[in-house]
VOPAGU-2260 file (C-alpha; in pm, 1 decimal, decimal comma):
REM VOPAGU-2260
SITE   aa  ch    i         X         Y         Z
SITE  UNK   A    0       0,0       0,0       0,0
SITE  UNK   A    1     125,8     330,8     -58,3
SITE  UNK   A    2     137,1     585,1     175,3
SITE  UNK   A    3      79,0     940,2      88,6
SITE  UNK   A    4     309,1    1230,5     127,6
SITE  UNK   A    5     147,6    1367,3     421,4
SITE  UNK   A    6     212,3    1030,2     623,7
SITE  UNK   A    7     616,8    1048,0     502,9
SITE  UNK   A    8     611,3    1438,8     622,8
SITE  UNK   A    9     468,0    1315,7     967,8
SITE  UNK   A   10     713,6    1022,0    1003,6
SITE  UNK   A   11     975,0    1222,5     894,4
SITE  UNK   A   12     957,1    1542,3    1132,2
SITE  UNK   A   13     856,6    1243,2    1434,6
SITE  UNK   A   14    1192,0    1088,5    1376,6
SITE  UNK   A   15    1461,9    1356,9    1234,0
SITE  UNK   A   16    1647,9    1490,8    1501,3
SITE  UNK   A   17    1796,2    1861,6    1496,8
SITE  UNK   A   18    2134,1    1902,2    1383,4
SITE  UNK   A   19    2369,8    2175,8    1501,5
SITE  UNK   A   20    2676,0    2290,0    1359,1
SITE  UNK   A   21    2899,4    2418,3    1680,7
SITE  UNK   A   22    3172,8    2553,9    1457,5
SITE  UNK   A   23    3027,0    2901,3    1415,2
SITE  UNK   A   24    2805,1    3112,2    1664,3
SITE  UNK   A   25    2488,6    3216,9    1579,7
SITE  UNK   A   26    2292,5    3496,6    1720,4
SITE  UNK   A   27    1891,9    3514,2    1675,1
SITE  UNK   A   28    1893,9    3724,7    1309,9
SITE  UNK   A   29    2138,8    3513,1    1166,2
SITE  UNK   A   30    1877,3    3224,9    1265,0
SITE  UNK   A   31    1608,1    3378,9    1093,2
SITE  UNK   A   32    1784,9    3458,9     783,0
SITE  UNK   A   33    1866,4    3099,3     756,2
SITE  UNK   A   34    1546,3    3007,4     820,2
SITE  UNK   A   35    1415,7    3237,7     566,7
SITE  UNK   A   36    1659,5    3111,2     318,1
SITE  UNK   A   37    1612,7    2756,5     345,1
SITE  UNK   A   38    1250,3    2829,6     340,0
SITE  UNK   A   39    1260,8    3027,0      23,7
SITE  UNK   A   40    1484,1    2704,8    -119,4
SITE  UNK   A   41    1189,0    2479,8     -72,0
SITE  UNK   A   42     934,9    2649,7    -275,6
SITE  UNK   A   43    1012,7    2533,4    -625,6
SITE  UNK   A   44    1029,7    2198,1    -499,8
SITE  UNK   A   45     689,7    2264,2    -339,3
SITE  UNK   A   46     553,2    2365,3    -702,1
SITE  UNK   A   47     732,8    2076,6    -869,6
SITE  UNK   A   48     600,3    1796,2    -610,2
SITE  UNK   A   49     275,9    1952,4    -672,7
SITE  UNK   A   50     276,6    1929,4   -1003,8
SITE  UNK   A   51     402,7    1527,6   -1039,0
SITE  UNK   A   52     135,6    1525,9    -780,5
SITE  UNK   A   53    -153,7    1631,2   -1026,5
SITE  UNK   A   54      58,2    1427,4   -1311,8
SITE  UNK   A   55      -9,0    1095,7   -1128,8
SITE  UNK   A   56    -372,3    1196,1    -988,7
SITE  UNK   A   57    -531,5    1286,9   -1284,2
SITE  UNK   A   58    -695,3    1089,7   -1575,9
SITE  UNK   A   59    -624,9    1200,6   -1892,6
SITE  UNK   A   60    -391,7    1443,6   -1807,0
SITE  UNK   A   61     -11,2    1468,0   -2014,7
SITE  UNK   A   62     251,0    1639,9   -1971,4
SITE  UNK   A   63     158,7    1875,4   -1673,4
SITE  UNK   A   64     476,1    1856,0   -1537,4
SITE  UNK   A   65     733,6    1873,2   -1799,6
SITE  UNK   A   66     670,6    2225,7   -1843,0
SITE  UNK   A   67    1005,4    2457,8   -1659,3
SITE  UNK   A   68     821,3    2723,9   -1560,5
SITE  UNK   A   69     435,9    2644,3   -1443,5
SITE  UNK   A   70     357,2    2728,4   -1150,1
SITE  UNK   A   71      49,5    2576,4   -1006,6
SITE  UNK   A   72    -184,5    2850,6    -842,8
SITE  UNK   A   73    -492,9    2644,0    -675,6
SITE  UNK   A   74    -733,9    2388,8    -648,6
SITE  UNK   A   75   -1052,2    2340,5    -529,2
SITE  UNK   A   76   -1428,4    2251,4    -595,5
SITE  UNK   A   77   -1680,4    2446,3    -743,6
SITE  UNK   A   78   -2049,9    2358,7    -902,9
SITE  UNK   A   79   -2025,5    2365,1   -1321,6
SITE  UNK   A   80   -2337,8    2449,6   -1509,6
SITE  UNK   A   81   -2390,7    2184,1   -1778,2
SITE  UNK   A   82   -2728,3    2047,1   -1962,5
SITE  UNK   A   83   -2757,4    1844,3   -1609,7
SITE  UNK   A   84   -2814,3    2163,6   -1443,8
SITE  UNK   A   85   -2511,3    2236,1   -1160,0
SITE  UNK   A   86   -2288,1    1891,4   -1162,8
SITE  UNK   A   87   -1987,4    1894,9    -891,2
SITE  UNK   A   88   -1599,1    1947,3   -1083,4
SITE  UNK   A   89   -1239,5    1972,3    -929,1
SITE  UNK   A   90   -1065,9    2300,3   -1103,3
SITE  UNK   A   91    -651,5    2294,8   -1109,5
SITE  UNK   A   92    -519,8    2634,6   -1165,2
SITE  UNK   A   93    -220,7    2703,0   -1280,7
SITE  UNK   A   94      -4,5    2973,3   -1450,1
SITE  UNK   A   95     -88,3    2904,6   -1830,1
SITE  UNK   A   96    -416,8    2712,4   -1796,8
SITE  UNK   A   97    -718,8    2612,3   -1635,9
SITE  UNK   A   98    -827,4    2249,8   -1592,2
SITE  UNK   A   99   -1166,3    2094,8   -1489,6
SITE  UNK   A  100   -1221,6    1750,5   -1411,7
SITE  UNK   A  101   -1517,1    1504,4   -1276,2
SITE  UNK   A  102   -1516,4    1174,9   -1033,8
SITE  UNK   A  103   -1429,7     879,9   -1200,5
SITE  UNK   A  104   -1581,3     560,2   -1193,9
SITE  UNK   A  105   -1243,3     362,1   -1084,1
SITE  UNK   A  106   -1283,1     182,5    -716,9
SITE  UNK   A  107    -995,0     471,9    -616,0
SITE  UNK   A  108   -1111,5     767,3    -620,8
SITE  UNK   A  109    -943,7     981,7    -869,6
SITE  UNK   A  110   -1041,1    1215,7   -1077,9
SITE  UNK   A  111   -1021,1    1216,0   -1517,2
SITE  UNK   A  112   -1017,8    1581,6   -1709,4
SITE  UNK   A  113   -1281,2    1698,0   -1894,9
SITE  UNK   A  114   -1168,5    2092,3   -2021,0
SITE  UNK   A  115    -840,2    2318,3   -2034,1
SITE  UNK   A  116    -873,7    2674,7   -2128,4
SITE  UNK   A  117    -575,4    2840,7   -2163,7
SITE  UNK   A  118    -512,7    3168,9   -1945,0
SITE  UNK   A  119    -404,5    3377,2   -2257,5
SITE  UNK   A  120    -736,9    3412,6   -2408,7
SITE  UNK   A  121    -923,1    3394,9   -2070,2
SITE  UNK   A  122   -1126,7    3696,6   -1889,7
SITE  UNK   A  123   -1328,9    3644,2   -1577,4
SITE  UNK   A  124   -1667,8    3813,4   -1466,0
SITE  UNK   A  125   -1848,9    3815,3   -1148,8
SITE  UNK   A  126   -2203,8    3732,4   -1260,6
SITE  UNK   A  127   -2388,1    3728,0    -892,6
SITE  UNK   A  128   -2584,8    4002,2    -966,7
SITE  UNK   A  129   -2627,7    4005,3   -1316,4
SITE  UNK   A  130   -2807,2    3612,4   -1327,1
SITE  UNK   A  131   -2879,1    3580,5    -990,3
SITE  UNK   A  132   -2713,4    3333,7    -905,6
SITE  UNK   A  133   -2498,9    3324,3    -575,1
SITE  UNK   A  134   -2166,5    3348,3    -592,9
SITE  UNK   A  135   -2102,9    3299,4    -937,5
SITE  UNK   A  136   -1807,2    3367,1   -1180,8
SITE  UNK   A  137   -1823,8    3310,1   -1593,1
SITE  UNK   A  138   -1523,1    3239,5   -1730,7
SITE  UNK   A  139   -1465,9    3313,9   -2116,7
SITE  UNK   A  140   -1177,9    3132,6   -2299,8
SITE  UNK   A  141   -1167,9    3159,9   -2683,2
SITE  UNK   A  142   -1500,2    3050,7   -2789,8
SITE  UNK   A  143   -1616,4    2852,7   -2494,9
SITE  UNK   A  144   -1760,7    3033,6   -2158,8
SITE  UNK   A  145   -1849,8    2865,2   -1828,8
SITE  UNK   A  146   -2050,5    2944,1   -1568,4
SITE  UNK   A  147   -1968,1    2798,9   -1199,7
SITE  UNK   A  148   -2064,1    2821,4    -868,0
SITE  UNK   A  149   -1876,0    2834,6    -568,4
SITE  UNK   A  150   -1985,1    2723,7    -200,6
SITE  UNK   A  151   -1953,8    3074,1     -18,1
SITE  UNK   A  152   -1844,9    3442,7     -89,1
SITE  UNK   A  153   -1531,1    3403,4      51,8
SITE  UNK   A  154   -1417,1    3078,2    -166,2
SITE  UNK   A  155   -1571,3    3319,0    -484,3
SITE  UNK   A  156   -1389,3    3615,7    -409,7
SITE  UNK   A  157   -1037,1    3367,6    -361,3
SITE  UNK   A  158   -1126,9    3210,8    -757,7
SITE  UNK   A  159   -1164,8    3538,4    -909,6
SITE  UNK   A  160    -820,4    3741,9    -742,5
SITE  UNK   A  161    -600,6    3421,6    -820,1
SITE  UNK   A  162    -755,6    3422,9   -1189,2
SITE  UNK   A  163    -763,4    3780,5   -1261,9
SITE  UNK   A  164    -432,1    3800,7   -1144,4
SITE  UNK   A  165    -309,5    3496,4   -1366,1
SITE  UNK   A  166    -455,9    3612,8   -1627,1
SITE  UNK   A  167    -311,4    3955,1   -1617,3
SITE  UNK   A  168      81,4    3789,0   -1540,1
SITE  UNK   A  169     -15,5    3589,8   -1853,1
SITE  UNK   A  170     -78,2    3910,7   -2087,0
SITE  UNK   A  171     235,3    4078,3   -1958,3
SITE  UNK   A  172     407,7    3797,5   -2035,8
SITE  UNK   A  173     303,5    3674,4   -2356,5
SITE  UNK   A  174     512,8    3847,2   -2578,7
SITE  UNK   A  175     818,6    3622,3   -2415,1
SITE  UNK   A  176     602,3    3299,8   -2401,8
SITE  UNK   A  177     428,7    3285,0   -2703,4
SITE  UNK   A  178     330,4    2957,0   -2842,5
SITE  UNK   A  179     465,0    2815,0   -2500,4
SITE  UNK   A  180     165,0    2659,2   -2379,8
SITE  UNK   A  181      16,0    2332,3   -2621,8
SITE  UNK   A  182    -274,5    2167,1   -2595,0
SITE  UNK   A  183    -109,9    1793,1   -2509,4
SITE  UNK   A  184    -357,2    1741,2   -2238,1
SITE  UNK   A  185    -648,6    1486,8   -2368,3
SITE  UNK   A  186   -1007,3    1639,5   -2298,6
SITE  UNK   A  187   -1325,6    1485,5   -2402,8
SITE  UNK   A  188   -1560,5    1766,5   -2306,1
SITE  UNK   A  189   -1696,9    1959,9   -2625,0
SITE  UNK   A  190   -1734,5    2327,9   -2611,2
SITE  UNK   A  191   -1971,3    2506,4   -2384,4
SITE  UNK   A  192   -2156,7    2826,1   -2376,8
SITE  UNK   A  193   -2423,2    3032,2   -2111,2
SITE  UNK   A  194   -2690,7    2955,2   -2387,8
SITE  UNK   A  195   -2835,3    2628,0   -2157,1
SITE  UNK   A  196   -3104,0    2726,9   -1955,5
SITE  UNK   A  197   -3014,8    2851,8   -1600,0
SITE  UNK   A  198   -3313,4    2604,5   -1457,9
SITE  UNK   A  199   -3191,9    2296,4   -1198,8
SITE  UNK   A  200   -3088,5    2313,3    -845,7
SITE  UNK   A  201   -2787,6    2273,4    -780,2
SITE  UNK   A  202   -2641,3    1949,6    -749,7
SITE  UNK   A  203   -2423,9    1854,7    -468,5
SITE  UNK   A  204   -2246,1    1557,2    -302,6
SITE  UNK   A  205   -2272,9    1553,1      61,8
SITE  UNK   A  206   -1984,2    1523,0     178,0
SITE  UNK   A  207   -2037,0    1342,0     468,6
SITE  UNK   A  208   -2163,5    1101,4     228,6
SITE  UNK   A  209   -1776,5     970,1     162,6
SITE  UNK   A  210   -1620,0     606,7      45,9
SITE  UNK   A  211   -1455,5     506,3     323,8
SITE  UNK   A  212   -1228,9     302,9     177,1
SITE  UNK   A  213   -1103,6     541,9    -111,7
SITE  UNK   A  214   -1117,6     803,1     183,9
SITE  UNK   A  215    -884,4     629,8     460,2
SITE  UNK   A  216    -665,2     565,5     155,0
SITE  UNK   A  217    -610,0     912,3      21,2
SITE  UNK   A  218    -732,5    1122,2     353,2
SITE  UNK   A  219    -467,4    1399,1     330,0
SITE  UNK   A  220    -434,5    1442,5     -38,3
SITE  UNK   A  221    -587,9    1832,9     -69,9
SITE  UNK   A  222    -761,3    1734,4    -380,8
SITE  UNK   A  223    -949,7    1491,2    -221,2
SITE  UNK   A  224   -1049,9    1675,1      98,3
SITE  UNK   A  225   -1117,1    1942,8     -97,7
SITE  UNK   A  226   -1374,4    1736,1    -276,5
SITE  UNK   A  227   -1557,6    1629,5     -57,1
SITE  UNK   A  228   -1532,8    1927,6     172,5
SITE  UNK   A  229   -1652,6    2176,6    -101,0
SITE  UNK   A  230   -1353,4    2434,7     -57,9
SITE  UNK   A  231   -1051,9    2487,8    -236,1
SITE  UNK   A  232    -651,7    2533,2    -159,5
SITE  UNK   A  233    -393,4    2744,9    -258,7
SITE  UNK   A  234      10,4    2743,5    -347,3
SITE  UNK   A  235     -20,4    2977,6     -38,5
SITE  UNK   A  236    -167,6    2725,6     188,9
SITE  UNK   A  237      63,3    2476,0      59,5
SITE  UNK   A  238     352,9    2697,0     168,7
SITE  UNK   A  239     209,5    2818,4     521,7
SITE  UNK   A  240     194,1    2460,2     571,7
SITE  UNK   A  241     545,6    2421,3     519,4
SITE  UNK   A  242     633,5    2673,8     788,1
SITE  UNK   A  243     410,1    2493,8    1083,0
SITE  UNK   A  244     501,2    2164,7    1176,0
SITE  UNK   A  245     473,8    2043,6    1504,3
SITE  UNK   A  246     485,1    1730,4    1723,7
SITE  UNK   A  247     406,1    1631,3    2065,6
SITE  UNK   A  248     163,9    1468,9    2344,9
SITE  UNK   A  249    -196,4    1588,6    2356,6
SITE  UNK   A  250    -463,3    1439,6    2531,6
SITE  UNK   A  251    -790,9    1377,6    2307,2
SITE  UNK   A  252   -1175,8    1363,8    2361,1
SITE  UNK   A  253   -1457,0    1302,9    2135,9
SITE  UNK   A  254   -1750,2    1516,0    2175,9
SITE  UNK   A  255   -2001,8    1275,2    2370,3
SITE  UNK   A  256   -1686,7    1058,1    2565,5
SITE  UNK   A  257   -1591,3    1122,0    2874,5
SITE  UNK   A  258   -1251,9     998,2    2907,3
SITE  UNK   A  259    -917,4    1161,6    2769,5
SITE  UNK   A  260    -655,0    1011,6    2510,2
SITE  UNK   A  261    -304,9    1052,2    2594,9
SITE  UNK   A  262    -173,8    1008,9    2210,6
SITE  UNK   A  263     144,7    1139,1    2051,7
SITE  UNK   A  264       0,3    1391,3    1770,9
SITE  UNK   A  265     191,4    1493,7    1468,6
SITE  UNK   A  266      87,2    1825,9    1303,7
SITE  UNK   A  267     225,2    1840,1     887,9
SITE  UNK   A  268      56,8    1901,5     536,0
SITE  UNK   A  269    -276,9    2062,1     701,9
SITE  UNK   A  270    -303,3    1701,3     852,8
SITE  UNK   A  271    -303,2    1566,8    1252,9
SITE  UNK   A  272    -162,2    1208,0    1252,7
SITE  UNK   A  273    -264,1    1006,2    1558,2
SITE  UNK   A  274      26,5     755,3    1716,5
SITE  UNK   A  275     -14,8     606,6    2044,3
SITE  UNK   A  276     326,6     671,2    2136,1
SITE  UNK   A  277     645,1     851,8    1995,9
SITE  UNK   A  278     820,8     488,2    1910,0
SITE  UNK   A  279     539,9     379,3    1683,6
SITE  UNK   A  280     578,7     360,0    1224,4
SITE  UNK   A  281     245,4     387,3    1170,7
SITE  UNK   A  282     -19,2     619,5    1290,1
SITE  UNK   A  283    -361,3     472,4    1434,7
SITE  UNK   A  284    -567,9     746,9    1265,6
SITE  UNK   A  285    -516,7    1080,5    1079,4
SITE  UNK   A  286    -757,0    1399,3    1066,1
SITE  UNK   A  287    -692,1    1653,6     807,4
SITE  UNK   A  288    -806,5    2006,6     897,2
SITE  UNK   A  289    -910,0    2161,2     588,4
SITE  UNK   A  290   -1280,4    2285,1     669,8
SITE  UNK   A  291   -1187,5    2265,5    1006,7
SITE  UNK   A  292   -1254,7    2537,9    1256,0
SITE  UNK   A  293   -1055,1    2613,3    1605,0
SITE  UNK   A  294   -1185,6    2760,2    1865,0
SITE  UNK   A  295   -1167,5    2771,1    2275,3
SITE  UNK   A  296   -1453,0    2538,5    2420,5
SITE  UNK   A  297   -1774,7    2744,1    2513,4
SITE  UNK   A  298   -1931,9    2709,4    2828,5
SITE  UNK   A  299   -2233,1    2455,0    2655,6
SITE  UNK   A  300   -1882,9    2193,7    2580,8
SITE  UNK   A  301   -1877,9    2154,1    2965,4
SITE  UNK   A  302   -1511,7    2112,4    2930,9
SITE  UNK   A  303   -1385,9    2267,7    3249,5
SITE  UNK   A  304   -1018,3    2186,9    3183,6
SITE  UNK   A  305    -708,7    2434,8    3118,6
SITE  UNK   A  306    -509,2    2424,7    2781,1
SITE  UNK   A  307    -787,0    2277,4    2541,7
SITE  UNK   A  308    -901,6    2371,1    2200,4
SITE  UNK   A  309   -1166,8    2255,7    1987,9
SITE  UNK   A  310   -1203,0    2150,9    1660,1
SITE  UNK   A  311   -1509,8    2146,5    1480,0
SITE  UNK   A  312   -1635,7    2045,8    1113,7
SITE  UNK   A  313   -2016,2    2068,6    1112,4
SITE  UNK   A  314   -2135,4    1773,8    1372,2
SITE  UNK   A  315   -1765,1    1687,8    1393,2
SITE  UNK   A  316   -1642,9    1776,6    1712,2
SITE  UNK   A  317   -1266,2    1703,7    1881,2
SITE  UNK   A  318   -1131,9    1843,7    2201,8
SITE  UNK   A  319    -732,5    1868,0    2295,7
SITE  UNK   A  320    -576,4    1926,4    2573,7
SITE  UNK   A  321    -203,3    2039,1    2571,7
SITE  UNK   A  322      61,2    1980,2    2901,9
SITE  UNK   A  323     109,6    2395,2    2941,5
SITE  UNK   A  324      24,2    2707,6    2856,1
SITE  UNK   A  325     316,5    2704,3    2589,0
SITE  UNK   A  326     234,5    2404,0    2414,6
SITE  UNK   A  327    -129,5    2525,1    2430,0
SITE  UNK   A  328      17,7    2861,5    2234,2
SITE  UNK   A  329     204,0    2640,4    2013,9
SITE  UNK   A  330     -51,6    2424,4    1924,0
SITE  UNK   A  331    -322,4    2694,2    1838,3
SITE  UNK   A  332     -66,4    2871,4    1656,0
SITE  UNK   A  333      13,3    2589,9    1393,1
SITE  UNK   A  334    -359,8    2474,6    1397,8
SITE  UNK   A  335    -492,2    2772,7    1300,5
SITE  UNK   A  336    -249,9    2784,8    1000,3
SITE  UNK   A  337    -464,6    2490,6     818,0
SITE  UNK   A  338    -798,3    2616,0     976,4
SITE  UNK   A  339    -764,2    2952,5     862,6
SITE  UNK   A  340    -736,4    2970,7     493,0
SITE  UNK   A  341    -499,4    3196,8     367,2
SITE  UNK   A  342    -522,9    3555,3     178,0
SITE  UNK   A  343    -548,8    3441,6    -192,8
SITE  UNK   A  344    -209,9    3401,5    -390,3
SITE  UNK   A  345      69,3    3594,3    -532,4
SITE  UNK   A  346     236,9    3438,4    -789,8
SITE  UNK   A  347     625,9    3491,9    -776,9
């Protein structure tokens, strides 16, 4: 069985121990500098794994990661209007192009393309207001134009800056880049345009409704939680993520137990990984935080404990309960990082 990245990352920062080189002194700004620097070293990798991510993921798909310089941008779910009425799609944003793509029938869940529309003849509108029709963005490319949905304001207003602002790197651009982008990536959707009638509710999966299975096997893959959690990801997330890793005892409790956990909980790749100690190679169960709130307990938890945070995904509730006041800090600090969505992206 393979084991995703997000498993590696947690076994990884659980075992690696710190290395310090005693040669040379180092005062406080020459550690951040370093840090800085070491983080600014990982990004391209962080865009390339990303990419040979997709590669492998994605049906249909060729050649996404053979191009030098795309930089992927962000991922997500939104609700596509089709003949159907609103039908469910995972959209893959990147620097050059936009890709769509629906569930596949395979017993894994994956997920096979269906549309690319390239960023250099794209614009973007937003259309709430206009076909009433909440939060909803056409997209023109060439002589096809879609009309999607997304699940909230917020997750709108994050599609439209990271598009407008691809698009516009893309015109700048395209004097040096021209011809750079072919269409090698196999689509069997035909063209599309706002003529369909706007009738149909919209169609979604409840995501609570979720394959076991195909979900225990891929749980921290963003494309997946992001599927069936109706929101969306960005290279921004991916790179906060990077920056908050943490490891150490918490005690747990389920909303209607009464008992505390002692478990050693790994925090990597928006993901908690459950171990029952510090010694063990495999984890007994992971929860990934995308969709996630944090929060103190209210007075209705009856949790009457110091140090403890809550995390909550509609009826999904999870207490923890940290050893201080510092690991408490520590813990809400990187928490927050995956349940708090960041500011939409920049690209570099």
């Amino acid at each position: 069985m393979n084991l995703n990245t997000g498993f590696f990352a947690a076994y990884n920062h659980r075992r690696q121990q710190p290395t310090v080189d005693y040669r040379l002194p180092l005062n406080n700004q020459h550690i951040t500098v370093l840090k800085a620097q070491e983080q600014q070293l990982k990004f391209p990798m962080l865009n390339r794994q990303k990419l040979i991510e997709l590669q492998r993921d994605l049906i249909g798909v060729e050649n996404l990661s053979n191009q030098y310089d795309r930089q992927f941008i962000r991922e997500g779910c939104l609700q596509k209007l089709s003949k159907k009425g609103y039908q469910q799609r995972m959209f893959f944003l990147f620097s050059d192009v936009l890709l769509y793509c629906a569930r596949s029938s395979s017993p894994v869940l994956k997920f096979k393309l269906h549309g690319e529309l390239p960023l250099k003849t794209m614009t973007v509108e937003d259309t709430d207001e206009r076909i009433q029709i909440p939060n909803s963005i056409t997209i023109y490319a060439g002589n096809r134009s879609l009309l999607v949905a997304a699940s909230s304001e917020p997750e709108k207003n994050k599609w439209l800056h990271d598009l407008k602002s691809a698009i516009e790197n893309v015109k700048i651009t395209i004097d040096d880049h021209k011809n750079q982008y072919t269409a090698t990536m196999k689509s069997n959707a035909s063209s599309e345009n706002l003529e369909h009638s706007l009738v149909g509710a919209l169609e979604e999966d409840d995501p609570n409704q979720i394959d076991r299975s195909c979900f225990q096997h891929r749980a921290n893959t963003t494309m997946h939680v992001c599927w069936h959690r109706n929101l969306s990801v960005s290279i921004n997330d991916h790179r906060q993520a990077i920056k908050n890793q943490l490891s150490g005892y918490l005690l747990r409790k389920f909303k209607n137990s009464n008992g505390w956990q002692k478990l050693w909980v790994v925090f990597t790749n928006f993901c908690l990984f459950f171990y029952k100690t510090y010694q063990d190679d495999s984890p007994l169960a992971s929860l990934p935080l995308l969709g996630y709130r944090s929060s103190l307990p209210s007075e209705a938890d009856g949790v009457n404990k110091d140090f403890v945070f809550k995390l909550q995904f509609k009826n999904h509730v999870y207490f923890f309960r940290a050893e201080s006041q510092y690991a408490f800090d520590r813990w809400m600090e990187v928490v927050s990082s995956a349940t708090t969505t960041t500011t939409p992206s920049q690209l570099i």
